[in-house]
Wavefront OBJ file of the C-alpha trace (Angstrom):
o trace
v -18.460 -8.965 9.809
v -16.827 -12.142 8.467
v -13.839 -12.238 6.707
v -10.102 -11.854 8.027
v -9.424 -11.149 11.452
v -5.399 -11.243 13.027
v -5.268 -10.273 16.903
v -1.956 -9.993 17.903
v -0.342 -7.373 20.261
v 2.304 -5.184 18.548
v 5.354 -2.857 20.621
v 6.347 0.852 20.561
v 9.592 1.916 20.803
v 9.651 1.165 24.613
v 8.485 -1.794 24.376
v 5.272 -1.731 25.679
v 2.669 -4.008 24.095
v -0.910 -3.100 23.004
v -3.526 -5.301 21.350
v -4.154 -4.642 17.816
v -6.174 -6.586 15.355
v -6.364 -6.575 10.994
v -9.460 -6.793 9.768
v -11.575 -6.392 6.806
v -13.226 -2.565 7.175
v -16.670 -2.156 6.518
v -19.123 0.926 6.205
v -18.583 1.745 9.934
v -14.641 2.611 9.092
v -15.646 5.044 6.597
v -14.849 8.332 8.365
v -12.004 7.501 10.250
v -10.330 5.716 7.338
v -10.941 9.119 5.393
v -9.406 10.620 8.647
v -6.419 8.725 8.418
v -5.611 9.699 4.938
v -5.818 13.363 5.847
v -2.818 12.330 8.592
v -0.851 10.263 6.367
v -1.324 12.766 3.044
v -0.958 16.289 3.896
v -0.263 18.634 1.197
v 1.470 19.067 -1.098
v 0.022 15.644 -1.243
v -3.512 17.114 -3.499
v -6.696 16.304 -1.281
v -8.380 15.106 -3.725
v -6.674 12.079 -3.735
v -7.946 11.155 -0.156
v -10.630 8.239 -0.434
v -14.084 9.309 -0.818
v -17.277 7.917 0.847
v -18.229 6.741 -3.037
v -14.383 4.578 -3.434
v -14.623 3.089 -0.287
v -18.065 1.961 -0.673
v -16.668 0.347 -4.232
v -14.018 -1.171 -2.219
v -16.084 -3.502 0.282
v -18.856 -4.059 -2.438
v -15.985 -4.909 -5.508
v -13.442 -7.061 -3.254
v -14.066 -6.959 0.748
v -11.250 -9.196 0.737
v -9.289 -7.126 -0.364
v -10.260 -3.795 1.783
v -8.493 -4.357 5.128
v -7.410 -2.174 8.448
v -5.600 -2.196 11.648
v -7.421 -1.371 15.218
v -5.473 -0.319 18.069
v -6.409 1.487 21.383
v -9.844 1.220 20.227
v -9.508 3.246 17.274
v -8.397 2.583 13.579
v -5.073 3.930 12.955
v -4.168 2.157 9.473
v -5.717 0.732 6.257
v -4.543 -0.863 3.322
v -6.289 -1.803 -0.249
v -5.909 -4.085 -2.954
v -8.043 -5.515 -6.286
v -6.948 -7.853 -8.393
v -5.558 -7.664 -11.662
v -3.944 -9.445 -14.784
v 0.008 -8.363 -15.283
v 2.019 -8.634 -17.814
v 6.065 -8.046 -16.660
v 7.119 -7.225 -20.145
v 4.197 -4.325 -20.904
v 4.841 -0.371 -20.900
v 4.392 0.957 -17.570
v 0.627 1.750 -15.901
v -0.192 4.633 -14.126
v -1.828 4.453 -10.868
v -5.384 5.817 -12.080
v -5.595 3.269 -14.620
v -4.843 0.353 -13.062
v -7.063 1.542 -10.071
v -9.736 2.770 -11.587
v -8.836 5.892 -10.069
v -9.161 4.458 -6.442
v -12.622 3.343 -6.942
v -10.717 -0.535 -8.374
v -13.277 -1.092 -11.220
v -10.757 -2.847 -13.108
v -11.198 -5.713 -10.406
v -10.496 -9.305 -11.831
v -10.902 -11.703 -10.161
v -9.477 -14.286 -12.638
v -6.371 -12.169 -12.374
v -3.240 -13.506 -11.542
v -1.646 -10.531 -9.381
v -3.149 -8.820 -5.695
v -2.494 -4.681 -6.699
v -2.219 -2.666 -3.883
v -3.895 0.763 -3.964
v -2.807 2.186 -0.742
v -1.205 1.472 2.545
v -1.647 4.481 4.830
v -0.654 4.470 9.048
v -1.626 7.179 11.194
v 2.111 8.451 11.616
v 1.619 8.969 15.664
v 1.475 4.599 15.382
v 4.292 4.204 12.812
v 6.568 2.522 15.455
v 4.863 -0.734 15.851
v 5.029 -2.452 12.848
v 1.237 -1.859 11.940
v 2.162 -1.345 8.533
v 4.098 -4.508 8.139
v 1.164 -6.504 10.100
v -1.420 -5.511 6.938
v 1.234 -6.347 4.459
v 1.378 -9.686 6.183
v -2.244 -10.236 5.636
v -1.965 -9.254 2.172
v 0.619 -11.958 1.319
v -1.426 -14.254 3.380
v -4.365 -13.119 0.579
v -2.135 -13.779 -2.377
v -1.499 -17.414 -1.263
v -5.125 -18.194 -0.373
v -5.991 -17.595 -4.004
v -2.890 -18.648 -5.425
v -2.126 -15.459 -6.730
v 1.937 -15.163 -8.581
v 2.233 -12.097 -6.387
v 1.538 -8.764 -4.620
v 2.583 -5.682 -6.997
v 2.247 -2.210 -5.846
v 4.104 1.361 -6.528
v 5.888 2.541 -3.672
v 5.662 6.681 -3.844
v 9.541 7.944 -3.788
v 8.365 10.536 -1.435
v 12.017 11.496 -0.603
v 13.443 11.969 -4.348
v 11.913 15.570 -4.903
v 15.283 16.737 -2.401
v 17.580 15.244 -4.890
v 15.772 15.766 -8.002
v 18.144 18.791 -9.395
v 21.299 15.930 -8.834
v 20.151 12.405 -9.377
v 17.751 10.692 -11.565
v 14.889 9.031 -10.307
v 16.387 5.459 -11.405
v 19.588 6.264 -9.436
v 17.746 7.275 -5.853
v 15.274 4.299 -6.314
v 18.882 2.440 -6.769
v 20.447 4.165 -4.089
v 17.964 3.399 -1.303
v 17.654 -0.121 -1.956
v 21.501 0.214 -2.098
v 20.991 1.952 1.203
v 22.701 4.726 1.038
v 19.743 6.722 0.966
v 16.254 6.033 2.875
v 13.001 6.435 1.437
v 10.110 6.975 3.919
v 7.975 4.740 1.497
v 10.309 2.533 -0.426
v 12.470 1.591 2.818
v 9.331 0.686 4.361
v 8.593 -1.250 1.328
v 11.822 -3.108 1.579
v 11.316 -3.735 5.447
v 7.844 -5.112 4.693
v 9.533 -7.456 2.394
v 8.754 -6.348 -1.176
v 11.080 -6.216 -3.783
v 11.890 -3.721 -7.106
v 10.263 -4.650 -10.506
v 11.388 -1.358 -12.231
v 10.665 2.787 -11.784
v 7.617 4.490 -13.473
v 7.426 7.652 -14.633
v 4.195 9.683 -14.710
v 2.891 7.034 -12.219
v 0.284 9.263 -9.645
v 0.040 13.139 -9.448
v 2.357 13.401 -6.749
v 5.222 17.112 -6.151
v 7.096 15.202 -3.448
v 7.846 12.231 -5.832
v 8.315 14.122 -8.997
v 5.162 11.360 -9.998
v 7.609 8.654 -10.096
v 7.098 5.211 -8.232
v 9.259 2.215 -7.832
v 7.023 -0.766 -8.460
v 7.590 -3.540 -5.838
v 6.629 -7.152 -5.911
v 6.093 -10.043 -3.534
v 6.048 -13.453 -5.029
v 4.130 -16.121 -3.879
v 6.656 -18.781 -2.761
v 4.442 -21.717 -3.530
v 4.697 -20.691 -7.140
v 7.710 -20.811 -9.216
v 7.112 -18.243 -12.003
l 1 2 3 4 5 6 7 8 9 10 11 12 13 14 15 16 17 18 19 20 21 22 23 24 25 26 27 28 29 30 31 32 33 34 35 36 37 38 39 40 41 42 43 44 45 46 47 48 49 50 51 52 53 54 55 56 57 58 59 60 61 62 63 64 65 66 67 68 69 70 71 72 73 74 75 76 77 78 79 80 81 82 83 84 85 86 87 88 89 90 91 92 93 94 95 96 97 98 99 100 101 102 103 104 105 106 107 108 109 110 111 112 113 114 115 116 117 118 119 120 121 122 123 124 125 126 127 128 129 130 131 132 133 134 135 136 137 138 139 140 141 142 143 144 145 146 147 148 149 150 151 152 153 154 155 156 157 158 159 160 161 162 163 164 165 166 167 168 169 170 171 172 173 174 175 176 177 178 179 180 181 182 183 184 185 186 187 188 189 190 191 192 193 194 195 196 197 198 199 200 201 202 203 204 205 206 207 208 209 210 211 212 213 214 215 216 217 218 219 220 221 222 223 224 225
């Protein structure tokens, strides 16, 4: 398959290296790529939010570009997706199904002006070397190539549902970017280098998050917006 390839050799915890590569995914990925969301997305995350055969096959055939994974000790053990859409910073706040098509990225434009990312997901036995940040790499490396303004995404507050009875969603989403709370999503987000737009409400059908998401941006730094 053409398309983007990055070989690079990533480190656990220990230290020790192991050779990794991001690449588009294709057809062949399909099952373990479902696999991996069943890792990353147990319940009460709802299963029926897991790709599908049918979404991923919209994914390579809409925007390959945009449909990537990481490959380590001969296995996949991450994926990431994106379309592209038109944004407007000053409209109401989207929902996750809309703006994705509901994972199957219909609304694909590819006169757009923003790279939307649908999901990130790492097997969470791999989580320690960086995989994560290596696909958001090549995502921002996607956003210059077509002179995108930025990468927009929103970053499930997968920790707020244990301070939900004390705190409103606006003041954890301010308090872990504060740091003085961590997010396993949003503090990831941060690390990866994205920054906070603005919190949605009603944003994906999600218990842990209450359905709130922070939406996080990357700009393109050869654009002044």
């Amino acid at each position: 398959m053409t398309g983007y390839r990055s070989e690079f050799y990533a480190f656990d915890r220990e230290g020790r290296p192991t050779k990794a590569v991001v690449r588009n995914y294709g057809a062949e990925d399909f099952a373990a790529l479902i696999d991996i969301q069943r890792e990353c997305f147990p319940p009460p995350f709802p299963s029926e939010l897991w790709w599908t055969e049918e979404q991923l096959a919209s994914h390579t055939r809409l925007f390959p570009e945009g449909a990537i994974c990481v490959e380590a000790d001969g296995k996949l053990v991450g994926s990431m997706t994106a379309l592209i859409v038109r944004y407007d910073p000053s409209a109401s706040s989207h929902t996750w199904a809309e703006t994705t098509g509901n994972g199957f990225i219909t609304p694909h434009d590819p006169a757009g002006d923003t790279l939307y990312v649908v999901d990130v997901s790492v097997r969470p036995a791999y989580r320690a070397y960086g995989f994560g940040k290596a696909m958001a790499h090549a995502m921002y490396h996607l956003v210059v190539e077509k002179r995108l303004a930025r990468l927009l995404g929103g970053g499930r507050m997968s920790g707020y549902h244990r301070y939900a009875d004390t705190m409103s969603a606006e003041g954890y989403a301010e308090a872990v970017v504060a740091g003085r709370l961590k997010d396993p999503v949003i503090t990831f987000l941060l690390r990866c280098g994205r920054t906070p737009v603005r919190v949605a409400a009603n944003y994906l059908d999600d218990e842990e998050s209450r359905d709130y998401a922070l939406l996080m941006e990357w700009k393109n730094p050869f654009i002044q917006l």
